[in-house]
Residue frames as a rotation matrix with the C-alpha (Angstrom) as fourth column:
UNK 1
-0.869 -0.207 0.450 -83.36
-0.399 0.831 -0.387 -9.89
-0.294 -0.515 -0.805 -221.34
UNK 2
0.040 0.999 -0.034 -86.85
-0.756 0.008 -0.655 -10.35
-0.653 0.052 0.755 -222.88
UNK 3
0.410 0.143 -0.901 -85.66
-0.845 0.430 -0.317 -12.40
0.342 0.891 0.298 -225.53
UNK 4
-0.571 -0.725 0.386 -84.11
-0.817 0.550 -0.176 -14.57
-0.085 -0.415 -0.906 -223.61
UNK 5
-0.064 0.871 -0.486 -85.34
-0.931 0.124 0.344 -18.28
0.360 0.475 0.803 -224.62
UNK 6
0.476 0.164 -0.864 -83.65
0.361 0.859 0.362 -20.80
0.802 -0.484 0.350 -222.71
UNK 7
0.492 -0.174 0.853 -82.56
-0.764 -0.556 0.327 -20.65
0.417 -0.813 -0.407 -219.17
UNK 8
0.735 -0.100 -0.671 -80.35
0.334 0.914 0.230 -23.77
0.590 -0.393 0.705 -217.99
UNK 9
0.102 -0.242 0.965 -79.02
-0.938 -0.348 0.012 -22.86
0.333 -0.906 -0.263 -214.45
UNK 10
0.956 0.241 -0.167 -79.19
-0.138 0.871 0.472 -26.75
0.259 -0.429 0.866 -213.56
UNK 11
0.742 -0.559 -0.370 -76.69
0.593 0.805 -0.029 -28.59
0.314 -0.198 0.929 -211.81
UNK 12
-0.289 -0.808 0.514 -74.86
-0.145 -0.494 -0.857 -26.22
0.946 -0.322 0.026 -209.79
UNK 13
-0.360 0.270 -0.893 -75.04
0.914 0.295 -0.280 -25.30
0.188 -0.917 -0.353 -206.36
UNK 14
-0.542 0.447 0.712 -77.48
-0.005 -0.848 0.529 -22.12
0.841 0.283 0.462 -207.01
UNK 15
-0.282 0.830 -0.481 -79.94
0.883 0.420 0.208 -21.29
0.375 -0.366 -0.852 -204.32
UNK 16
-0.779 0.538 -0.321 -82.27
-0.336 -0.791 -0.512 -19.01
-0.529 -0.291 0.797 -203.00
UNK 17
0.032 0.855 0.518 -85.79
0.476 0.443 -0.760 -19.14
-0.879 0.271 -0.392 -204.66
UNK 18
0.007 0.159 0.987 -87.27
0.983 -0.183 0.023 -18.26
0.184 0.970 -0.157 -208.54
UNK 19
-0.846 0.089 -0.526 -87.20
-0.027 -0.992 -0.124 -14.06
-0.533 -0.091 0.841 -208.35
UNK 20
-0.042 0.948 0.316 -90.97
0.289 0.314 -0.904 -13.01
-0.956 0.053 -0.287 -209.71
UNK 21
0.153 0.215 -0.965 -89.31
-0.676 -0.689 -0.261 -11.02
-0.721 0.692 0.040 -212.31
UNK 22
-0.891 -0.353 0.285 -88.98
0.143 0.376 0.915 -14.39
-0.430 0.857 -0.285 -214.32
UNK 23
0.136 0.788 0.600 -92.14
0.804 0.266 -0.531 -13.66
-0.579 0.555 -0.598 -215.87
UNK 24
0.571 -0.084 -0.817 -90.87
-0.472 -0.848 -0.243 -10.69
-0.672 0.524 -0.524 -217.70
UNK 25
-0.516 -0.851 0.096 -89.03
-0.579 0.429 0.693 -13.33
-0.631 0.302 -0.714 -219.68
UNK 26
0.237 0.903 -0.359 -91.84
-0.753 -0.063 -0.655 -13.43
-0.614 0.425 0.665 -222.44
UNK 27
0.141 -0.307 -0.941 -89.58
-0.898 0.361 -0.252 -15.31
0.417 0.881 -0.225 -224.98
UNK 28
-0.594 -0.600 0.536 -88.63
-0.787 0.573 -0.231 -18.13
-0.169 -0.559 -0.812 -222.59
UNK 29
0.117 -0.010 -0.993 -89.00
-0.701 0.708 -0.090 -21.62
0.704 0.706 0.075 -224.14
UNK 30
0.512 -0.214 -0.832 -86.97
0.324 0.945 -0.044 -23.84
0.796 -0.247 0.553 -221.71
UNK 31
0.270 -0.240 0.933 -86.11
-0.838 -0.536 0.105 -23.47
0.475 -0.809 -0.346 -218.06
UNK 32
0.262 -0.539 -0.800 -83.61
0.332 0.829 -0.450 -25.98
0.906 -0.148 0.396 -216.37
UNK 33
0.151 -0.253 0.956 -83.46
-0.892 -0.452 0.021 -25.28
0.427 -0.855 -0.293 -212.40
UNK 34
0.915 0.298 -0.272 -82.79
-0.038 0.735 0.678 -29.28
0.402 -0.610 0.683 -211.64
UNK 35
0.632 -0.570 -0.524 -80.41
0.609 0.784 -0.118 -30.35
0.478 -0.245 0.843 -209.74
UNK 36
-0.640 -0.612 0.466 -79.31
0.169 -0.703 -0.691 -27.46
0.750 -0.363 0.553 -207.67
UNK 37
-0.822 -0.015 -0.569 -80.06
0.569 -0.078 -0.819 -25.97
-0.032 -0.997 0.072 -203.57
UNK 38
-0.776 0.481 0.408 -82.92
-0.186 -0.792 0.581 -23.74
0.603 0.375 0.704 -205.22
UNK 39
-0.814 0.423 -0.398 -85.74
0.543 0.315 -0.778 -23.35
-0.204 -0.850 -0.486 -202.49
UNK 40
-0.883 0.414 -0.224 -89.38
-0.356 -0.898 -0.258 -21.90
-0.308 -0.148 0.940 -202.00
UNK 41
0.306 0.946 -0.110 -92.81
0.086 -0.143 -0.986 -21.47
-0.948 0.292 -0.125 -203.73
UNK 42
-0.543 -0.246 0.803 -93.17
0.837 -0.085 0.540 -20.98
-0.064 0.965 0.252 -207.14
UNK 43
-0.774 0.275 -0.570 -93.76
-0.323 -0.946 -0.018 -17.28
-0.544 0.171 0.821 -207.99
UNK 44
-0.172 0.853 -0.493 -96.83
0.054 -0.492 -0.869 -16.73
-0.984 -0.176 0.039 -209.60
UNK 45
0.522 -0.319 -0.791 -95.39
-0.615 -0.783 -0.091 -14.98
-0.590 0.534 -0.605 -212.03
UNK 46
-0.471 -0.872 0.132 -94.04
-0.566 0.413 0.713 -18.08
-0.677 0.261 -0.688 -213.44
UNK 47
-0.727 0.021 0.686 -96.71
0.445 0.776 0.448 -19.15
-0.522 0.631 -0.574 -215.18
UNK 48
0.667 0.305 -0.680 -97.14
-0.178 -0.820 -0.543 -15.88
-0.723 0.484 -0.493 -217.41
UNK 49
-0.506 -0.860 0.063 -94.69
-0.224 0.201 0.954 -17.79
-0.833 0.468 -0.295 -219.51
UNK 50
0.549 0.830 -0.099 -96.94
-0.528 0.253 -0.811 -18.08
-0.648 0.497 0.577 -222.53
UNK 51
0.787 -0.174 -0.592 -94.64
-0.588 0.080 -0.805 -19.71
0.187 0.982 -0.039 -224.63
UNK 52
-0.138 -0.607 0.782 -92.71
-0.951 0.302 0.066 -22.16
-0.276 -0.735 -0.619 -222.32
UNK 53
0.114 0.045 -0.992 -92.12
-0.756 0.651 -0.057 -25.54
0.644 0.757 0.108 -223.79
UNK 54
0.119 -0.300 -0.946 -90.16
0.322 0.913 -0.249 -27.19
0.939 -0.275 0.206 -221.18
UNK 55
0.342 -0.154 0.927 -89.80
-0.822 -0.527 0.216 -26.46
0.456 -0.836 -0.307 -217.34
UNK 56
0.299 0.557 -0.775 -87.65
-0.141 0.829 0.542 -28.65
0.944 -0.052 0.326 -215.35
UNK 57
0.512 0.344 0.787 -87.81
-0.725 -0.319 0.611 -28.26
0.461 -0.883 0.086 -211.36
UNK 58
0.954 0.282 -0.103 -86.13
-0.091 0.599 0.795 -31.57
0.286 -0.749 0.597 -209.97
UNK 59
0.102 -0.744 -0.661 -83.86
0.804 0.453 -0.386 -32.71
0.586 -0.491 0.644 -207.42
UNK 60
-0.481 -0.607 0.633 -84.00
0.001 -0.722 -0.692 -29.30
0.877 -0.332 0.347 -205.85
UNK 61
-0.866 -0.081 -0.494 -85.93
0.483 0.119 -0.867 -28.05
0.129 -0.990 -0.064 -202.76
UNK 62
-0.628 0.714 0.309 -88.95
-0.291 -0.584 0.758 -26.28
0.721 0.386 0.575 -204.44
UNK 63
-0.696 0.679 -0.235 -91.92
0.636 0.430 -0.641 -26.53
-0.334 -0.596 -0.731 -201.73
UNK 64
-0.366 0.745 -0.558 -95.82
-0.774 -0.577 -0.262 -25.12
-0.517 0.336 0.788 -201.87
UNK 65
0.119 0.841 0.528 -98.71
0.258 0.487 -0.835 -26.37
-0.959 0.236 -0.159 -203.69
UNK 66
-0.676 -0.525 0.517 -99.10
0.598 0.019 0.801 -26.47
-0.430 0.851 0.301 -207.48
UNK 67
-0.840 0.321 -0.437 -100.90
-0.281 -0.947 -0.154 -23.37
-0.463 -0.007 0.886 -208.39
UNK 68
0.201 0.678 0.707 -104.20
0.542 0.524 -0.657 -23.71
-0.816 0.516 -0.262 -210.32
UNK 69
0.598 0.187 -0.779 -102.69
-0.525 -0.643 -0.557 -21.03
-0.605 0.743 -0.287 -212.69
UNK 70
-0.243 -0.816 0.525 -100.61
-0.094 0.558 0.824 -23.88
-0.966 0.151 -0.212 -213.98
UNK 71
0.265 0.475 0.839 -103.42
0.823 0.342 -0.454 -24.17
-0.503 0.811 -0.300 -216.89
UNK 72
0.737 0.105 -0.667 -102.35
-0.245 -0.879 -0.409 -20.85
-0.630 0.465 -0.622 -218.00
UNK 73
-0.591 -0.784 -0.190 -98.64
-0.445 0.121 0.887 -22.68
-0.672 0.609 -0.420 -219.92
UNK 74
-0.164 0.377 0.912 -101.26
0.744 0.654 -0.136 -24.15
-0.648 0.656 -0.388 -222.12
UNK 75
0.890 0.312 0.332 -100.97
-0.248 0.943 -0.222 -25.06
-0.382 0.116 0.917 -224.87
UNK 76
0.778 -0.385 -0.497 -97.68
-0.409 0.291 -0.865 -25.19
0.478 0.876 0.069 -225.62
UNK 77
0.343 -0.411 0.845 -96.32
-0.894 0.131 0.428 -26.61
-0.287 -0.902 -0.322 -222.48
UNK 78
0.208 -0.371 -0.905 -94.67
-0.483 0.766 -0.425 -30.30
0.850 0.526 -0.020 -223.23
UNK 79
0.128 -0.548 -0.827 -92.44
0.669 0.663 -0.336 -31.16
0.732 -0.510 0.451 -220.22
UNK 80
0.438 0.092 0.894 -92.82
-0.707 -0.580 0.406 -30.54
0.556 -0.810 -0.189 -216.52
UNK 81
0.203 -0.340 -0.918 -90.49
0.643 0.754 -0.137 -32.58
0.739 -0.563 0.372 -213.70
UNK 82
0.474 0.214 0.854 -91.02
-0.565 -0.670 0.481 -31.65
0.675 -0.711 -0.197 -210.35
UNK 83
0.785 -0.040 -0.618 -90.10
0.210 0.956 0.204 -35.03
0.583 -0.290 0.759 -208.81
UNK 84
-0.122 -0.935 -0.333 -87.60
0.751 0.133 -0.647 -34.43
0.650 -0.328 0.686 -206.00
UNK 85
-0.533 -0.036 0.845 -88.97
-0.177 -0.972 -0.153 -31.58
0.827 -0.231 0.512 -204.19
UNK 86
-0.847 0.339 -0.410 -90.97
0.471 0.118 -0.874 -30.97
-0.248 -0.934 -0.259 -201.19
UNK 87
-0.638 0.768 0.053 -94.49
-0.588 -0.530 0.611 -29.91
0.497 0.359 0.790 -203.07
UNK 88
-0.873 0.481 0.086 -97.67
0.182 0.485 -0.855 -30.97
-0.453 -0.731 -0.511 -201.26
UNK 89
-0.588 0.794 -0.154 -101.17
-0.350 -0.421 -0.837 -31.18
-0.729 -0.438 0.525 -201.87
UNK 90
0.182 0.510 0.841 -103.05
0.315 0.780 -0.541 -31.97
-0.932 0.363 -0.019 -204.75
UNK 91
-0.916 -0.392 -0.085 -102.52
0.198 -0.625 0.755 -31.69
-0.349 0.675 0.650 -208.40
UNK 92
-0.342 0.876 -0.339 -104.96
-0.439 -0.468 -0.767 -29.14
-0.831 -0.113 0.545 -209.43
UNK 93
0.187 0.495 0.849 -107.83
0.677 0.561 -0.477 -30.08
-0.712 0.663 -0.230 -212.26
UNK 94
0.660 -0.176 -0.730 -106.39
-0.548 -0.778 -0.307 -26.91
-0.514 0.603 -0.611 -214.23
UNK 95
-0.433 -0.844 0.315 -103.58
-0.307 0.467 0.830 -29.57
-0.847 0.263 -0.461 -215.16
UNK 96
0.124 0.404 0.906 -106.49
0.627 0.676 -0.387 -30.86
-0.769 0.616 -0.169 -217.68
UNK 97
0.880 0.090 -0.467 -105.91
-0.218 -0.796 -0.564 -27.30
-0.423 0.598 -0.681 -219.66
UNK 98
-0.007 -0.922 -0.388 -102.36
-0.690 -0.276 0.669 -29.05
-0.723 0.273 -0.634 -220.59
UNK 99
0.666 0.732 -0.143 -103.36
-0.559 0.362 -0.746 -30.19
-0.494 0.577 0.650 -223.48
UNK 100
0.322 -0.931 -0.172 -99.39
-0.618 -0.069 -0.783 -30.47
0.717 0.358 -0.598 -225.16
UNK 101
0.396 -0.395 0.829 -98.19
-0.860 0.157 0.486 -32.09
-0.322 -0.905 -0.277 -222.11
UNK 102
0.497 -0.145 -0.856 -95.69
-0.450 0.800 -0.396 -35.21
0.742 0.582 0.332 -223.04
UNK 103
-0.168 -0.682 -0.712 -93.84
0.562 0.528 -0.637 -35.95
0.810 -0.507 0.295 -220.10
UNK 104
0.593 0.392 0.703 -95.00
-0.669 -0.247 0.701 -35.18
0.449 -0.886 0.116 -216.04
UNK 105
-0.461 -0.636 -0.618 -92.57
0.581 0.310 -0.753 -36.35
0.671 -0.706 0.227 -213.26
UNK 106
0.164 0.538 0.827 -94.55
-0.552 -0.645 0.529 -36.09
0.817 -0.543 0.191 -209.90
UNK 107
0.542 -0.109 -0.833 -92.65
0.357 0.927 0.112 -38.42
0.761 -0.358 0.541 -208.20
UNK 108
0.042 -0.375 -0.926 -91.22
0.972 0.230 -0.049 -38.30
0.231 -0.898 0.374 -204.33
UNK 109
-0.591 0.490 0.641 -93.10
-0.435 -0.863 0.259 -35.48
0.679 -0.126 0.723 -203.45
UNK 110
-0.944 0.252 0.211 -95.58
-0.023 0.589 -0.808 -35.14
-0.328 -0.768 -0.551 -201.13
UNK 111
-0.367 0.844 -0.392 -98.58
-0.876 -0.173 0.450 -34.35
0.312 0.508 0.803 -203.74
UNK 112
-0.864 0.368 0.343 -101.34
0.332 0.930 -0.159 -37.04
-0.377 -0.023 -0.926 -203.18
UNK 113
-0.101 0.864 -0.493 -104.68
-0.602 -0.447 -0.661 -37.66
-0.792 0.230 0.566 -204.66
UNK 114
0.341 0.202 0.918 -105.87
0.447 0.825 -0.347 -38.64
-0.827 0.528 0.191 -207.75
UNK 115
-0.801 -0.437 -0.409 -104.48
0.007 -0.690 0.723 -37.36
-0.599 0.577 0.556 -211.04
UNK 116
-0.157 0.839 -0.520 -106.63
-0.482 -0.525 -0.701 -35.36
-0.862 0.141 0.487 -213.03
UNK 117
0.308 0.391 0.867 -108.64
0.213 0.860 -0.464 -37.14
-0.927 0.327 0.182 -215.58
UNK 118
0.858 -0.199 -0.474 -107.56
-0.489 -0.034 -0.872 -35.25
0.157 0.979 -0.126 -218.62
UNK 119
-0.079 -0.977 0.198 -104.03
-0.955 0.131 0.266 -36.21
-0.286 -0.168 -0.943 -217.92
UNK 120
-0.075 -0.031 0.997 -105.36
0.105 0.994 0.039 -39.98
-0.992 0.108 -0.072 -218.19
UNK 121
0.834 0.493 0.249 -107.14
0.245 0.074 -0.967 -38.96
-0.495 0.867 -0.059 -221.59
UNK 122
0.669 -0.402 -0.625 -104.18
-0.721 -0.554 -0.415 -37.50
-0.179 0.729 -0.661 -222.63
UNK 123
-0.511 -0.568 0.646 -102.23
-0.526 0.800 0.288 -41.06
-0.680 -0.192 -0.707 -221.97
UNK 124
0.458 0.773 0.439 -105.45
0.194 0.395 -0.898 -42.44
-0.868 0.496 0.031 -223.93
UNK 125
0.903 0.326 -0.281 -104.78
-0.061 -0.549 -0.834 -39.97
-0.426 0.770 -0.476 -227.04
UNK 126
0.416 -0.735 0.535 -101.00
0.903 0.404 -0.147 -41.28
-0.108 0.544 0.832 -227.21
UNK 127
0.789 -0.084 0.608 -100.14
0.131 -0.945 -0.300 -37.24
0.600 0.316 -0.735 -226.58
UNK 128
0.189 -0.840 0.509 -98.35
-0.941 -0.302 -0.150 -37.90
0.280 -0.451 -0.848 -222.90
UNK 129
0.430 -0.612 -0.664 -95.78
-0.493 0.457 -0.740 -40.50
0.756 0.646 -0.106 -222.65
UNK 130
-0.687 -0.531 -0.497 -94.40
0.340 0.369 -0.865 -40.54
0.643 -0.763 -0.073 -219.62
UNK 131
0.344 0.379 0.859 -96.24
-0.774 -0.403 0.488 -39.44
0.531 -0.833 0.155 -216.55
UNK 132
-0.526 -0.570 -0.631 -94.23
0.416 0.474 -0.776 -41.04
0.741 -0.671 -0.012 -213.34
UNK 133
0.605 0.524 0.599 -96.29
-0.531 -0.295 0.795 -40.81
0.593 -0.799 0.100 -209.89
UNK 134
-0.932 -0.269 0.241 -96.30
-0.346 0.474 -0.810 -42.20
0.103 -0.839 -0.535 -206.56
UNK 135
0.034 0.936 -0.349 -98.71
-0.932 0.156 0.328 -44.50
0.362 0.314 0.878 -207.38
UNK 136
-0.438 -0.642 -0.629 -97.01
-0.288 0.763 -0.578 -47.66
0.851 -0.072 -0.519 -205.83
UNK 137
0.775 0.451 0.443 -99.02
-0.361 -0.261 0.896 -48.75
0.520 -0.853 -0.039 -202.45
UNK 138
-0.073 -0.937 0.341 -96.81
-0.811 -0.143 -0.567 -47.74
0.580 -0.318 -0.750 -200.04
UNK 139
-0.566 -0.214 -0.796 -95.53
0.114 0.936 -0.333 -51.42
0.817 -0.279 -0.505 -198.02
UNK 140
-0.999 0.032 -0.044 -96.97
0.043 -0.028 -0.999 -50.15
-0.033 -0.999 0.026 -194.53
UNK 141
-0.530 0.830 -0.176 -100.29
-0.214 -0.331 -0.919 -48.94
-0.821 -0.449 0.353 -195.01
UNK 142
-0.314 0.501 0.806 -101.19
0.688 0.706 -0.171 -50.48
-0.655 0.501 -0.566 -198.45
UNK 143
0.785 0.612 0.095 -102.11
0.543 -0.608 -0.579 -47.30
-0.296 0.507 -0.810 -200.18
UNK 144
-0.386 -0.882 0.271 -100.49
0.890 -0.433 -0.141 -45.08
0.242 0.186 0.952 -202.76
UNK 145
-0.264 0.015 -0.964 -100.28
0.521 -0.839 -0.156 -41.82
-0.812 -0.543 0.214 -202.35
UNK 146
-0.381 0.646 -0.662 -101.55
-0.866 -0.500 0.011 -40.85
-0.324 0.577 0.750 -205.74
UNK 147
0.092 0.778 0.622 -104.10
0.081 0.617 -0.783 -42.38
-0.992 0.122 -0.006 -207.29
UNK 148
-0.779 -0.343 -0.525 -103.58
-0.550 -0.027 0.835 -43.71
-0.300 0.939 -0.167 -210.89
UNK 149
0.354 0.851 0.387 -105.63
-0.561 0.525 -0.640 -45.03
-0.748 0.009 0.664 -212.64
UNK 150
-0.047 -0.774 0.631 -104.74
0.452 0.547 0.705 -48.18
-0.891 0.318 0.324 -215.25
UNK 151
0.513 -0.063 0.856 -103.12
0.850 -0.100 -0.517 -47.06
0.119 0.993 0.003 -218.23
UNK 152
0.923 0.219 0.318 -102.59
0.211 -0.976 0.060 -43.87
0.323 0.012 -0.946 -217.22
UNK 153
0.816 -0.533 0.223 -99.44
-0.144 0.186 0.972 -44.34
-0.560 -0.825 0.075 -215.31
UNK 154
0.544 -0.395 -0.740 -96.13
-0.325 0.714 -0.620 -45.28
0.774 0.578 0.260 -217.26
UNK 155
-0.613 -0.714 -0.340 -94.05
0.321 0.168 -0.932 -45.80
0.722 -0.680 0.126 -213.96
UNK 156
0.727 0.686 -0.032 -95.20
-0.102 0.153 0.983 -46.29
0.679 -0.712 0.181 -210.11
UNK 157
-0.277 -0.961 0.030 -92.89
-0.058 -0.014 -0.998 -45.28
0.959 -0.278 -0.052 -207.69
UNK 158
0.692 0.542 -0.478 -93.02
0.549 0.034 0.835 -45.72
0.469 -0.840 -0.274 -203.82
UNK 159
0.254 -0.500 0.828 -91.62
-0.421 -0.828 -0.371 -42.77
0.871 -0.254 -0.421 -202.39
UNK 160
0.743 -0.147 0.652 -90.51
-0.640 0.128 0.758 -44.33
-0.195 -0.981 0.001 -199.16
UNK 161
0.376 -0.732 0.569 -87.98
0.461 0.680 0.570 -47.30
-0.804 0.048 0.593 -201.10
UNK 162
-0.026 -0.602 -0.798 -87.06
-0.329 -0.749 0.575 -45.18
-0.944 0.277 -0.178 -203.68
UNK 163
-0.755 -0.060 0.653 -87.94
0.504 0.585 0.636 -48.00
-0.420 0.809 -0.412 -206.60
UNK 164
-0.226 0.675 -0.703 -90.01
-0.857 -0.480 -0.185 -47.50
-0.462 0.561 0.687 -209.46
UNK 165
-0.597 0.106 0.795 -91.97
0.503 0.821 0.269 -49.96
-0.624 0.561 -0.544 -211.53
UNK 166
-0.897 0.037 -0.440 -92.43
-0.406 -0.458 0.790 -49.65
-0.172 0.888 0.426 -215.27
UNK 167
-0.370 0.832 0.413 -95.68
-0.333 0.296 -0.895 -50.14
-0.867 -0.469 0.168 -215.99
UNK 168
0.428 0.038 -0.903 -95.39
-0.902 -0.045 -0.430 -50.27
-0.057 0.998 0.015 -219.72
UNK 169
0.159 -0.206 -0.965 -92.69
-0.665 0.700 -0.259 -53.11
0.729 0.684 -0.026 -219.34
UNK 170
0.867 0.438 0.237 -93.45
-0.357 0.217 0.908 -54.31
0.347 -0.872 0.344 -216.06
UNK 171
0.289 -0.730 -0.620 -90.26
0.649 0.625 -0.434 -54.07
0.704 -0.277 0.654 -214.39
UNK 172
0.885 0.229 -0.406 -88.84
0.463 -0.529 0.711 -52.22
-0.052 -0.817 -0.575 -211.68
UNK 173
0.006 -0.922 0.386 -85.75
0.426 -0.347 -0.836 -49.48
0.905 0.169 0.391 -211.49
UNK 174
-0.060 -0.208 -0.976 -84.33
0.893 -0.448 0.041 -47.13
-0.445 -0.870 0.213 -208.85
UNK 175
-0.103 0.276 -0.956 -86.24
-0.400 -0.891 -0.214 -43.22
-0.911 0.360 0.203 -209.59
């Protein structure tokens, strides 16, 4: 099973949580766990993936803070969507170690804060593309729940109506 390079489990009705022995899965490229009943923390042990391109996490039920060993998928990390889950807290400043990063979904979650500055630089440098927040201030209380700064954003979502607004072509969608 070591060689094993992609993993696409999405869209079913799978659940229970990640098992720690994915990190014995050295070869693993691309992991697909959206859309399915999958629940928990993230193991540790997920992000001994040295060689993980893509990881995507949403729609499911994933809860827990984002580790600070997240900087360890650098540098060849690309794509991370978490959006849909029940994560909290802040996103650590290890996130600046993803240097590779092209695409971040951190929408309707409960993460708040501010997103780390490399992440902006890496919007700057024309490396990541997409990055999607709850950056929208939310109608009641006037504030978003993450802090973007401009540019940095491509999409502003208010987790509470469910809309997004492109920020690139200033328009608005649903997610």
């Amino acid at each position: 099973m070591s060689n094993i390079q992609e993993l696409w489990m999405n869209e079913n009705y799978l659940n229970g949580t990640i098992p720690t022995e994915i990190g014995e899965l050295r070869a693993l490229k691309d992991l697909r766990l959206q859309n399915t009943h999958m629940s928990g923390e993230l193991p540790d042990e997920l992000f001994n993936l040295k060689l993980i391109e893509r990881i995507d996490l949403y729609d499911a039920n994933f809860t827990g803070t984002i580790s600070t060993l997240i900087g360890k998928l650098s540098p060849t990390l690309s794509m991370l969507r978490l959006r849909g889950n029940n994560f909290y807290g802040e996103l650590p400043t290890e996130m600046n170690l993803l240097t590779t990063l092209q695409s971040f979904w951190v929408h309707f979650t409960s993460i708040a804060g501010a997103v780390p500055s490399g992440l902006c630089r890496l919007r700057d440098d024309l490396i990541l593309r997409e990055l999607v927040a709850d950056c929208m201030p939310n109608e009641d209380s006037g504030v978003a729940q993450i802090e973007c700064p401009d540019g940095c954003c491509t999409a502003c979502c208010d987790d509470v109506t469910g809309l997004c607004f492109d920020m690139l072509n200033r328009s608005s969608n649903g997610n």
